[in-house]
C-alpha positions in Angstrom: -1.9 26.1 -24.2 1.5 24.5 -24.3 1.4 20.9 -23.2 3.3 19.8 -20.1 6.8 17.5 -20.8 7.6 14.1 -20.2 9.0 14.1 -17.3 6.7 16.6 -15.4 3.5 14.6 -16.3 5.8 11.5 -14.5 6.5 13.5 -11.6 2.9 15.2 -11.3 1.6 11.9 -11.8 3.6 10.2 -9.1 3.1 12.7 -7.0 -0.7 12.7 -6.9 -0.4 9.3 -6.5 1.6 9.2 -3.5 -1.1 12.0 -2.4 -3.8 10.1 -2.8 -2.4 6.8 -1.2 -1.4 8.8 1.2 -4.2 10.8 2.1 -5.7 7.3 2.3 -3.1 5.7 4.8 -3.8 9.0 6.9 -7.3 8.2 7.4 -6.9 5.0 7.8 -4.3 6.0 10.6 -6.9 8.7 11.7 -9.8 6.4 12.0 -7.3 4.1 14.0 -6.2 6.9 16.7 -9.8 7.8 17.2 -11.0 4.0 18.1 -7.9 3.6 20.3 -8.4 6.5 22.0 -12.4 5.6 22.5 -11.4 2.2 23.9 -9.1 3.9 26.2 -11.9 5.9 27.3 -14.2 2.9 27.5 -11.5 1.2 29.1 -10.8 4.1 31.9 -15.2 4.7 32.6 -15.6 1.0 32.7 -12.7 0.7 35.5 -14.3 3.3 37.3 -17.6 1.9 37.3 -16.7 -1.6 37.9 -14.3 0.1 41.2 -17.4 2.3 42.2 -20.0 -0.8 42.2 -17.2 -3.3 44.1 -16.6 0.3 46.8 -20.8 0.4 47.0 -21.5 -3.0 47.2 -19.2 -3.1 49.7 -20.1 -0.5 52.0 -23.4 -1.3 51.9 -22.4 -4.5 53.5 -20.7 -2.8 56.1 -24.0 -0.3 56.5 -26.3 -3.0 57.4 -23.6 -5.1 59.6 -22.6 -2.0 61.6 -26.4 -1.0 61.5 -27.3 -4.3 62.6 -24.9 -4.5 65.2 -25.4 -0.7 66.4 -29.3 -1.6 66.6 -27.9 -4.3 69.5 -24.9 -3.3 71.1 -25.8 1.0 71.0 -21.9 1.7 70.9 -21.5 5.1 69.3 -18.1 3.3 67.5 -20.5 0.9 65.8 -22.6 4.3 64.6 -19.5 6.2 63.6 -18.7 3.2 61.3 -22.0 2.9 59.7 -21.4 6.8 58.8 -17.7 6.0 57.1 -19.1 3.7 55.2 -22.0 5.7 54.4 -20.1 8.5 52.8 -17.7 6.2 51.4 -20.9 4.2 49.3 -21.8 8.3 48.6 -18.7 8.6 46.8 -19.3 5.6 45.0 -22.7 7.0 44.2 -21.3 10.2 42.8 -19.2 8.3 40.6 -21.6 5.6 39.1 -24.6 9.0 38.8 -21.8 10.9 36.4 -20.6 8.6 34.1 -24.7 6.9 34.2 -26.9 9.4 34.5 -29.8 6.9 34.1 -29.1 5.8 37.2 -30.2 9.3 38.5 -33.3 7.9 40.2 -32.0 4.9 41.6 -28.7 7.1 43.5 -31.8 9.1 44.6 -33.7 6.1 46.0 -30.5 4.8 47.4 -29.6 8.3 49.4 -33.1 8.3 50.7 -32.8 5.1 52.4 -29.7 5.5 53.6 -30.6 8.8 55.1 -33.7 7.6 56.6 -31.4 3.9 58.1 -29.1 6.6 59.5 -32.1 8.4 60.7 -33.8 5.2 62.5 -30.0 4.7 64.4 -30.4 8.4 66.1 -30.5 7.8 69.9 -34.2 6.8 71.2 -35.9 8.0 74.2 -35.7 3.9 75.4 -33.8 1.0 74.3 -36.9 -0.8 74.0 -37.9 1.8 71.3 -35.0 1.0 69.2 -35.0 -2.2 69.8 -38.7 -2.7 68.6 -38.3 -0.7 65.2 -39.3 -2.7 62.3 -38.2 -0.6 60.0 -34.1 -0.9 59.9 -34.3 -4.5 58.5 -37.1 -3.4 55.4 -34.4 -0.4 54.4 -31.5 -2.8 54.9 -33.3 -5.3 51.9 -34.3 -2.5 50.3 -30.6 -1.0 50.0 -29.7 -4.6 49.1 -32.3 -4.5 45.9 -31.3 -1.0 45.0 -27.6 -2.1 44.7 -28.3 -5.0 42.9 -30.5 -3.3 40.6 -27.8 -0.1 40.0 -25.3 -2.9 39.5 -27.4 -4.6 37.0 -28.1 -1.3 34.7 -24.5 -0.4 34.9 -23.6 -3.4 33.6 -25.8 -2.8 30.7 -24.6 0.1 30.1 -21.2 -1.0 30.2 -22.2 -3.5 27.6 -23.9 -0.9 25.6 -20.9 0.5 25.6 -19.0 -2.1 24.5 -21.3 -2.8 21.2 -21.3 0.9 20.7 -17.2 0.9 20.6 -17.8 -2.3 18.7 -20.1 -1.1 16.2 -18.1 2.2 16.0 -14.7 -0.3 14.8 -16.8 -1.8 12.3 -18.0 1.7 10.8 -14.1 2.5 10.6 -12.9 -0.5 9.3 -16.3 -0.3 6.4 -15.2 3.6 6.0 -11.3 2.5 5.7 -12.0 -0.2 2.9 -13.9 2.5 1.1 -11.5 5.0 1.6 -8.6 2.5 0.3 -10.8 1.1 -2.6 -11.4 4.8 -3.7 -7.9 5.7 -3.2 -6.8 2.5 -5.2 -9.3 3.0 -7.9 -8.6 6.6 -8.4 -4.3 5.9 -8.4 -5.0 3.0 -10.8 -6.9 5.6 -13.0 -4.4 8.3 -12.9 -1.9 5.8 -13.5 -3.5 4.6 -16.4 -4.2 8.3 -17.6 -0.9 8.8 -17.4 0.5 5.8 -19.3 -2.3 6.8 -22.0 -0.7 9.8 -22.0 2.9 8.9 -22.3 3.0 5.7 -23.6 0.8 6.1 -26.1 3.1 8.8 -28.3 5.7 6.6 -27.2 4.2 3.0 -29.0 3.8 5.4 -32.1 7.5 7.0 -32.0 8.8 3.2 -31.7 6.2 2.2 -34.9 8.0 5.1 -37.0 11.7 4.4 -36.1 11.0 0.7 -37.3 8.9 2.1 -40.2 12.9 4.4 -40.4 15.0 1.1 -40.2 12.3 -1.0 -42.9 13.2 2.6 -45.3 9.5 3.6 -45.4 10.1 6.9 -45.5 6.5 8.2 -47.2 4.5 8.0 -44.0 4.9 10.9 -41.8 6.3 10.8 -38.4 3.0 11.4 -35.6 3.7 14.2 -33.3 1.3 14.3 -29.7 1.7 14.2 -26.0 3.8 15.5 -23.8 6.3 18.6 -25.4 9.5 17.0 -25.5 8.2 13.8 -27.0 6.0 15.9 -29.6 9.7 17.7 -30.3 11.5 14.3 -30.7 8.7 13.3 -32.9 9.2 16.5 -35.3 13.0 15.9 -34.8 12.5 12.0 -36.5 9.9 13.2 -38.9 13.2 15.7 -39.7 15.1 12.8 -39.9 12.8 11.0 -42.4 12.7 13.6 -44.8 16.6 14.0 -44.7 17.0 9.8 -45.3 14.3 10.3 -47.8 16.1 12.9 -49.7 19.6 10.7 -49.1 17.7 7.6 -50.6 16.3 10.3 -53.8 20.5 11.2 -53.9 21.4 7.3 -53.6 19.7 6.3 -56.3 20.5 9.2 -59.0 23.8 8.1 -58.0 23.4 4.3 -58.5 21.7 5.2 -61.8 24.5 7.7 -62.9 27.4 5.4 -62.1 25.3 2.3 -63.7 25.1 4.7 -66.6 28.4 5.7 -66.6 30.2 2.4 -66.0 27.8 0.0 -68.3 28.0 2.4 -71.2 31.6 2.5 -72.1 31.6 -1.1 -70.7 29.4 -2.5 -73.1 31.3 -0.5 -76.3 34.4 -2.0 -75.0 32.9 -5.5 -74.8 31.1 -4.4 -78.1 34.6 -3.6 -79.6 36.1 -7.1 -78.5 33.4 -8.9 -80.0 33.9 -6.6 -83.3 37.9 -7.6 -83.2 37.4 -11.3 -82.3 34.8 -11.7 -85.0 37.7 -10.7 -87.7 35.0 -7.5 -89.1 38.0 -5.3 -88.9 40.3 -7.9 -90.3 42.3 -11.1 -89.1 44.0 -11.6 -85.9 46.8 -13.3 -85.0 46.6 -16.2 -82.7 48.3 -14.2 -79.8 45.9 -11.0 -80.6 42.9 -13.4 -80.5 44.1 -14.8 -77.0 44.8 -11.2 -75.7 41.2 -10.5 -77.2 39.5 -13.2 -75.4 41.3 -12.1 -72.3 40.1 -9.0 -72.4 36.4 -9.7 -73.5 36.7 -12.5 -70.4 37.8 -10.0 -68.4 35.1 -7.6 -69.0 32.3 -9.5 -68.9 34.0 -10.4 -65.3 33.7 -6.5 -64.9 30.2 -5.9 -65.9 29.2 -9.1 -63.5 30.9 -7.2 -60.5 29.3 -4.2 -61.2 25.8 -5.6 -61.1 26.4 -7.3 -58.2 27.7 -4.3 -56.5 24.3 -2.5 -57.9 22.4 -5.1 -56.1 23.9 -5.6 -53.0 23.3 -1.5 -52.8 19.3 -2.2 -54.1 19.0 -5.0 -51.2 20.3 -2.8 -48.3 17.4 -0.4 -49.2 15.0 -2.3 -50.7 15.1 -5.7 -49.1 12.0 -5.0 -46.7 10.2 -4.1 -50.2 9.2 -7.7 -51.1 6.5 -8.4 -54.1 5.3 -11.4 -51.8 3.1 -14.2 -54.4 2.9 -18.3 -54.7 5.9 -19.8 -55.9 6.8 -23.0 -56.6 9.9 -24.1 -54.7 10.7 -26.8 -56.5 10.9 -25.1 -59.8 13.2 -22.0 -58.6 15.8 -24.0 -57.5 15.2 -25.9 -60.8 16.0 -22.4 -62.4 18.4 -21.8 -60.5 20.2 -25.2 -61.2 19.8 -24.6 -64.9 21.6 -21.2 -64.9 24.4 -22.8 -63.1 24.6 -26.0 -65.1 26.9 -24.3 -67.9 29.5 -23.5 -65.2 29.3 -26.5 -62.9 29.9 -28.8 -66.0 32.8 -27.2 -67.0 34.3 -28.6 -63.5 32.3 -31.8 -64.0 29.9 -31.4 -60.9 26.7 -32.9 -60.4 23.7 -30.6 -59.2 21.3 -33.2 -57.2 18.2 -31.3 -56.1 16.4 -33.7 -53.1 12.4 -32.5 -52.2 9.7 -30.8 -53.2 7.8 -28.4 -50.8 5.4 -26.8 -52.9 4.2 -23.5 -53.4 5.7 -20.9 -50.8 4.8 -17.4 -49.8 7.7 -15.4 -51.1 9.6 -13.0 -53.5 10.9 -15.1 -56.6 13.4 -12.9 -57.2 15.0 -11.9 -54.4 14.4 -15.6 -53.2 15.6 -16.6 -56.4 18.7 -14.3 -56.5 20.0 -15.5 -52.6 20.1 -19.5 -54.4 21.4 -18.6 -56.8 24.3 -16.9 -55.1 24.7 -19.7 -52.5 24.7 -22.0 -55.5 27.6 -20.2 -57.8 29.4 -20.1 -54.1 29.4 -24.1 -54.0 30.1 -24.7 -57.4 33.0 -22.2 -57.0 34.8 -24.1 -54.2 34.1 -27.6 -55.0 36.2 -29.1 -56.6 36.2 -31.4 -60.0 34.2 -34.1 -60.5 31.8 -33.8 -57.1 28.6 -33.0 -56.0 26.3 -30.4 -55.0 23.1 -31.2 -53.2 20.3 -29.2 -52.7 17.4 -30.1 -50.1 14.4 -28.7 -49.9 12.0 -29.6 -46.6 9.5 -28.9 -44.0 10.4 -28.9 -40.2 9.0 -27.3 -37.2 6.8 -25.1 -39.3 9.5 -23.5 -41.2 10.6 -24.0 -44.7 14.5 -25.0 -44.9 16.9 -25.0 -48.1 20.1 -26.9 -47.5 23.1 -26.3 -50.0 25.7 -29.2 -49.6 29.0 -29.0 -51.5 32.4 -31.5 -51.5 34.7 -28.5 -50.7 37.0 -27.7 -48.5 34.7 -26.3 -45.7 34.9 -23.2 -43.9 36.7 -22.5 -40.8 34.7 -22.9 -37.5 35.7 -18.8 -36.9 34.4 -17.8 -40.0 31.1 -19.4 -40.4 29.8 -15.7 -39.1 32.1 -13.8 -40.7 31.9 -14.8 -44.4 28.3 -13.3 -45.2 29.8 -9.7 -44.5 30.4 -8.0 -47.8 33.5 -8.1 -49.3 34.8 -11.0 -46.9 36.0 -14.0 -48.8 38.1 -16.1 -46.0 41.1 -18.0 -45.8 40.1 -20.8 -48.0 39.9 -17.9 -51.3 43.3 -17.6 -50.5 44.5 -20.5 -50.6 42.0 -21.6 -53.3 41.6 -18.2 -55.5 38.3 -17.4 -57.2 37.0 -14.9 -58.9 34.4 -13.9 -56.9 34.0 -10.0 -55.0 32.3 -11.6 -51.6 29.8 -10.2 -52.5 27.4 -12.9 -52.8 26.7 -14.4 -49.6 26.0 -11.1 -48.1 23.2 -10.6 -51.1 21.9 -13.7 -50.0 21.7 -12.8 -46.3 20.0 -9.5 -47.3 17.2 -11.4 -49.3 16.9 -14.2 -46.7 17.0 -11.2 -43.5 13.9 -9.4 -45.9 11.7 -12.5 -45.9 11.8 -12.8 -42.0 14.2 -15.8 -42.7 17.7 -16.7 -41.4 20.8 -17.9 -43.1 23.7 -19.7 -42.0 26.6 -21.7 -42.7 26.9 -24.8 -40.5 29.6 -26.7 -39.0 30.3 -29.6 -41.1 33.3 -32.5 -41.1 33.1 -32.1 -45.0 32.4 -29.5 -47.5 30.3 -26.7 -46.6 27.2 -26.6 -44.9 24.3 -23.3 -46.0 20.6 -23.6 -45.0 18.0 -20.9 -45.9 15.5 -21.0 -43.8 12.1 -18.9 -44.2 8.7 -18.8 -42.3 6.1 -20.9 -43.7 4.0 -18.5 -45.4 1.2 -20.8 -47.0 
């Protein structure tokens, strides 16, 4: 089954996000259109009944003042207002029965005294006999109690009502926070899922381009997840077998031309030394200076040819360290000692300042970047000076200082001079033999060790300093 790309597991992945956080907010929005519209409905039934109790408390007022007064004065305009008001409180009745229907009994009640007040108020066969009825007053009070008592239980209900709505808000708003927790908790997990599932082959693409850039090119390049990252991961894994067969070709070619260019070097210098040491008879003065030229000359070559082998080596091979213990104090006492031949020549002092102990490094590619930085002082300074080298602890890094007496280095240039073949304005006006070669050797032994190495501004001489983690 083939596996989906990049970018769709993205976009499916967004989009069931959205759907679920949506689907969320629409319940959420859901639950809140169904309380509003309950509380409008409370809102409406509870303005009815409170208008319907006012309406029946009020014409029941008016039914036992225009009974009263009826009871006295007899006028049939007294009677006709006790029935307006009587069918007016039936209304109210009506109203308060169908949105209660507990208060069934007690409308019932009510209807039946009203009918039998109305009843009592019929014309009597004297106006003694009215007059005497004891009756009116009892279904007057009695009207009274039933009012206050329907009153009473509608206000219950209304307040039932009212917790119910409230109750219902708190359901919602419990039901909401679920819903929202769920929806967060299952976004957050497809989220996830889907960084798993991307990121993952991504971390491992990134380990095998920097495994590419360090030239490890024996471990194979990991191919999963989405399809267009598995073919980008086949497409480097490619890639590392063609740098792996370049790096097979590069070094039958370094090996061939260090073959081909030491061999007939070292019979020519072989040839010299044969000529100069009189085996094929005398020279003359001027073909013993035109020898020594040329065996000066050649061993010149054959130094320019190794470095040019090792600058090569370090590009490739610098991240390949042989890391051990070494005593920092006795490479740069190495170092000094395979320099001391050339700097006496000039008459320069080597001062070495500091003693750091044993560090965590290559000796020999540490070894070979002082030693370059070294020959590079003693090459520009001039007769008679000095050349210091420190060696120190400071902010938990190890740092090598190389001072000489020269004539310094350009503020522009202090970047520029470790790129190979660079060798400044100052070899100009101060020729040397060297190929600028060296610093760049250095910076590719320093740059392998996780170090850094620079040349500093200085008012004097020039200023190098190595420095390197602290490795203990």
């Amino acid at each position: 089954m083939p596996s989906p790309s990049f970018r769709l597991t993205l976009l499916a992945s967004f989009t069931l996000i959205a759907g679920i956080l949506g689907a969320a907010a629409a319940g959420g929005w859901l639950s809140l259109e169904r309380f509003s519209r309950m509380s409008r409905d409370g809102g409406r039934v509870a303005l009815g009944l409170t208008s319907a109790l006012r309406s029946l408390d009020e014409r029941t007022v008016d039914l036992a003042r225009s009974g009263r007064q009826y009871r006295v004065l007899r006028a049939p305009a007294l009677l006709a207002n006790f029935d307006a008001a009587h069918a007016e409180a039936l209304a109210a009745l009506a109203v308060l029965e169908g949105a209660v229907p507990e208060l069934a009994d007690s409308a019932a009640e009510w209807r039946r005294l009203a009918s039998e007040t109305r009843n009592g108020l019929e014309p009597a066969a004297t106006d003694d006999e009215a007059a005497q009825d004891p009756r009116l007053p009892r279904r007057l009070a009695r009207l009274a109690a039933l009012n206050k008592s329907i009153s009473q239980r509608a206000e219950a209900f209304l307040a039932a009502s009212n917790t119910a709505l409230l109750d219902t808000l708190d359901r919602s708003r419990e039901r909401l926070a679920l819903q929202l927790a769920a929806a967060f908790v299952a976004a957050l997990s497809l989220a996830l899922l889907a960084a798993w599932w991307t990121l993952r082959p991504l971390r491992r693409l990134e380990d095998a381009v920097v495994r590419l850039g360090d030239n490890r090119l024996d471990e194979p390049v990991p191919a999963g997840g989405p399809s267009d990252l598995r073919q980008f991961g086949k497409r480097l894994d490619w890639l590392r077998l063609r740098l792996a067969e370049l790096e097979s070709e590069r070094n039958r070619v370094l090996r061939h031309v260090s073959h081909e260019l030491k061999t007939p070097l070292a019979s020519l210098r072989e040839g010299v030394a044969l000529l100069r040491d009189g085996t094929l008879g005398p020279l003359q003065s001027e073909q013993g200076e035109v020898a020594a030229i040329v065996e000066q000359n050649a061993r010149l070559l054959q130094l320019r040819i190794e470095q040019l082998l090792d600058f090569h080596a370090l590009q490739f091979d610098a991240g390949r360290l042989v890391r051990a213990p070494v005593e920092a104090g006795r490479l740069a006492a190495r170092v000094v000692d395979a320099q001391r031949l050339t700097a006496q020549a000039k008459g320069i002092r080597i001062e070495i300042d500091g003693d750091i102990g044993a560090i965590h490094a290559d000796a020999s590619k540490l070894e070979a970047a002082l030693s370059n930085i070294l020959a590079n002082a003693i090459a520009y300074a001039p007769a008679n000076s000095a050349v210091r080298l420190s060696l120190r602890y400071e902010a938990g890094r190890v740092l090598i200082d190389c001072v000489d007496e020269g004539p310094g280095i350009p503020a522009h240039e202090l970047e520029r001079i470790f790129e190979p073949f660079y060798r400044g304005s100052v070899a100009t006006l101060r020729p040397t033999k060297g190929s600028g070669l060296g610093l760049a050797i250095a910076r590719e032994a320093i740059t392998a060790h996780g170090g850094h190495i620079a040349a500093l501004p200085a008012s004097h001489g020039a200023h190098f300093r190595l420095e390197l983690p602290d490795a203990r």
